[in-house]
C-alpha positions in Angstrom: -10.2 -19.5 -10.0 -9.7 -15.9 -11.1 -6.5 -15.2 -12.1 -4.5 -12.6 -9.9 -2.5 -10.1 -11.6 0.2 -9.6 -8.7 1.1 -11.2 -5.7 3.8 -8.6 -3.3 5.6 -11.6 -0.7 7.4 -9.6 1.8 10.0 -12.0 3.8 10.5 -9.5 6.8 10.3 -10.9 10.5 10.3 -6.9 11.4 6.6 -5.4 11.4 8.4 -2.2 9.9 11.2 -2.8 7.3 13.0 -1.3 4.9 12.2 -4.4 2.5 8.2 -4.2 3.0 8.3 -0.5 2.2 10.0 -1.3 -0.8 7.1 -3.5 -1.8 4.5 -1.2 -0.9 5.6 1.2 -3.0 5.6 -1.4 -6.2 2.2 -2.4 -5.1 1.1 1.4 -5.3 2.9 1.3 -8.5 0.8 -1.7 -10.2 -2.2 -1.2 -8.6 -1.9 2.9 -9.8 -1.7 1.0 -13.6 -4.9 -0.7 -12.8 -3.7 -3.9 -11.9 -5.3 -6.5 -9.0 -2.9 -7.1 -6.3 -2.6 -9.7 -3.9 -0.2 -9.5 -0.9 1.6 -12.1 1.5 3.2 -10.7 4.6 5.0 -14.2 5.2 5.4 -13.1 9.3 1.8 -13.1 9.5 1.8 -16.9 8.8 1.6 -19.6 11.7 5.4 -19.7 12.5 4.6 -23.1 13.7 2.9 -24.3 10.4 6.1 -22.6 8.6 9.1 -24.1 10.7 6.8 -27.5 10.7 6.0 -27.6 6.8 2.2 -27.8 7.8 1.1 -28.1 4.8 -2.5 -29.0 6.1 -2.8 -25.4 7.3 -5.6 -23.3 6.1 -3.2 -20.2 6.2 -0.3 -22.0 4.7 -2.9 -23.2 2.0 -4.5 -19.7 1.7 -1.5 -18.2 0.7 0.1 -21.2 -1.7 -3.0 -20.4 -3.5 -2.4 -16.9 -4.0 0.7 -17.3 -5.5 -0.6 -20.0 -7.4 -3.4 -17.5 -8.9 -0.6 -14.7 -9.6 0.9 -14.4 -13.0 3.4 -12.0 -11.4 5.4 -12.0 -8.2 7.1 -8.9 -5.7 9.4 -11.2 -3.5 11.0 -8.6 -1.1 13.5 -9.6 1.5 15.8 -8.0 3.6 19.4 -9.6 3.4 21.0 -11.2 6.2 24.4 -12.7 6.6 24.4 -12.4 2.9 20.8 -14.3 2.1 17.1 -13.7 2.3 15.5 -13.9 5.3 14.9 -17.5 6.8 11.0 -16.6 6.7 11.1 -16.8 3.0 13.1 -19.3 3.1 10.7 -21.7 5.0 7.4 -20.1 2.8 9.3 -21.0 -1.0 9.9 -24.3 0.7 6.2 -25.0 1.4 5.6 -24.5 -2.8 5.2 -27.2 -4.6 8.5 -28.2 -6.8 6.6 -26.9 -9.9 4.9 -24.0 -8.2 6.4 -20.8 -9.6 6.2 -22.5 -13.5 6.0 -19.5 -16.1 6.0 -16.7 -13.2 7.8 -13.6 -13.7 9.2 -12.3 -10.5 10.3 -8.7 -9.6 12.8 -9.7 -6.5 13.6 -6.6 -4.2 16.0 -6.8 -1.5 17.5 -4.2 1.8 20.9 -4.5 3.2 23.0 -2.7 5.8 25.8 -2.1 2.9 26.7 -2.5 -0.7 28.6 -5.9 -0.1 25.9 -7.7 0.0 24.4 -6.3 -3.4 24.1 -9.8 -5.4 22.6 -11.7 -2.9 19.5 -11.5 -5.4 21.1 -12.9 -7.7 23.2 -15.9 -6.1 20.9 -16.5 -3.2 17.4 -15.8 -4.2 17.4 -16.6 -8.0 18.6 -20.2 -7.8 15.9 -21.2 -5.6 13.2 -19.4 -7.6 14.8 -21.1 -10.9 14.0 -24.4 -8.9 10.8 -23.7 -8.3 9.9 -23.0 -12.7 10.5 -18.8 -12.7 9.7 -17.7 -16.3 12.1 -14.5 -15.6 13.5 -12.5 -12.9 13.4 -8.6 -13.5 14.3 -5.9 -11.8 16.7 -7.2 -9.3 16.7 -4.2 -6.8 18.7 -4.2 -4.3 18.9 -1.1 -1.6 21.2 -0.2 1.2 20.2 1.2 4.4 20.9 4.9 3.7 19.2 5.0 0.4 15.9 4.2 2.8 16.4 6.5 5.9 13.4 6.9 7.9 10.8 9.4 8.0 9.3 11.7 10.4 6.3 9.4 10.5 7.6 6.2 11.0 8.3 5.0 7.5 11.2 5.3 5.6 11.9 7.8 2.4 12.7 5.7 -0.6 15.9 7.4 -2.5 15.4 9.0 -5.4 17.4 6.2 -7.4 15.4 3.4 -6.0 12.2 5.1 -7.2 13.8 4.9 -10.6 14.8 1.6 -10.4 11.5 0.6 -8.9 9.6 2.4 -11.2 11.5 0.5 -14.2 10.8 -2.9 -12.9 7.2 -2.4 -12.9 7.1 -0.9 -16.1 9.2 -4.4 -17.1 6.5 -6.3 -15.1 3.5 -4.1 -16.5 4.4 -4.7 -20.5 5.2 -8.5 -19.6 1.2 -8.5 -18.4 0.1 -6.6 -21.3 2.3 -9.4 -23.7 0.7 -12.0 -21.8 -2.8 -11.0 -21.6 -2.1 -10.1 -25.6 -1.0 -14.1 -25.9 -3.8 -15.1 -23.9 -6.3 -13.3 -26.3 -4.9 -14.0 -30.3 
């Protein structure tokens, strides 16, 4: 199996979040650098095979596979009642106890306010510990009104997010380059 570079999880129920815009613009971002990206929108999994733990399922075993092939994960959630969505949630759950072993993770979160600003960090990152993360970088973590939306639908992504998103894909970038620089001495 080909090795993917990237896989972008967004763990949105909404069909147009804050959270998922955040990870499209880190996909842009990697794939601008050259990189192959992959992408699971975890709402467009069988809710039944997710609230079931079908594990059987073609979709559910399409996308375990993905992440699987990645070197690099974009987890993007939006936070609610201070935790990531229960959509993630029920998708980690469905990975095997070893499955994220040696992954490096770029974890991006939305929120209506600042309280909730380490959720990433005591919510998310213990369960992607369990499941073998190499390292977390770039915990970003964005409040409503630094993503207002745009005339067309979208959101605008504050100017201090793009900073901070732009960082952790430089972080993510050089830790590709290291490893394909391991892979190859």
């Amino acid at each position: 199996m080909k090795m993917t570079e990237v896989v972008v999880i967004t763990g949105s129920p909404s069909a147009n979040s804050r959270s998922a815009a955040l990870a499209a613009h880190a996909r842009q971002l990697f794939e601008g650098r050259g990189v192959s990206v992959e992408q699971i929108d975890v709402k467009s999994l069988p809710a039944e095979d997710l609230l079931h733990a079908n594990f059987n399922s073609a979709e559910i075993q399409a996308a375990i596979a993905k992440v699987s092939a990645a070197r690099l994960l974009v987890v993007a959630t939006p936070i609610y009642k201070v935790a990531y969505s229960g959509i993630l949630k029920a998708f980690l759950d469905l990975l095997p106890q070893d499955g994220l072993t040696g992954k490096v993770v770029v974890s991006i979160a939305s929120g209506g306010s600042a309280a909730h600003l380490l959720a990433l960090d005591y919510a998310l990152r213990p369960v992607l510990a369990s499941l073998g993360v190499q390292s977390v970088i770039g915990n970003i973590y964005a409040v409503d009104s630094q993503l207002p939306r745009s005339p067309n639908g979208g959101y605008h992504i504050d100017t201090e997010i793009q900073r901070r998103l732009d960082a952790a894909v430089d972080a993510g970038f050089e830790q590709l380059v290291r490893l394909d620089l391991a892979l190859t001495t």
